[in-house]
Phi, psi and omega in degrees: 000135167295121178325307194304310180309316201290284191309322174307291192305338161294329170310314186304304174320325190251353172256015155298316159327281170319298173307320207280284309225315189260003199040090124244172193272355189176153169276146127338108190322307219271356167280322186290318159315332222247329161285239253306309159331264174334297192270015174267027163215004167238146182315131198310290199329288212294318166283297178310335187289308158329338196253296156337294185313304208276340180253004155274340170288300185227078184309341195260338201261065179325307201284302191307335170288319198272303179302343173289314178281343160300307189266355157302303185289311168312330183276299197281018166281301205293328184284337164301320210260344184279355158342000000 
């Protein structure tokens, strides 16, 4: 498998989390944009944990759930790069 093919299906993975998590039938692109971002620059584990977390945290809320797994992920980039 190929990076690329490897980040889509990772991509899929987590915004399956998300989908499964709210029953809806599909994501937004810009949302799919926005995991695929997080996962060219973090670690697989680390987004899916991110992606886990924000919809057992804010469980009732999409746009608030997708934003909580944004700035999860927005930390643990700036706490990678202040290294």
């Amino acid at each position: 498998m190929d990076d690329e093919t490897r980040i889509d299906a990772d991509m899929w993975t987590v915004a399956n989390v998300y989908i499964d998590h709210f029953r809806d039938d599909g994501i937004q692109k810009t949302r799919l944009r926005s995991i695929r971002f997080f996962l060219d620059r973090l670690p697989f584990e680390s987004v899916l944990d991110a992606m886990s977390a924000a919809t057992d945290r804010m469980m009732y809320s999409k746009g608030r759930s997708f934003r909580y797994f944004c700035g999860i992920c927005r930390r643990q980039i700036k706490k990678d790069t202040s290294l």
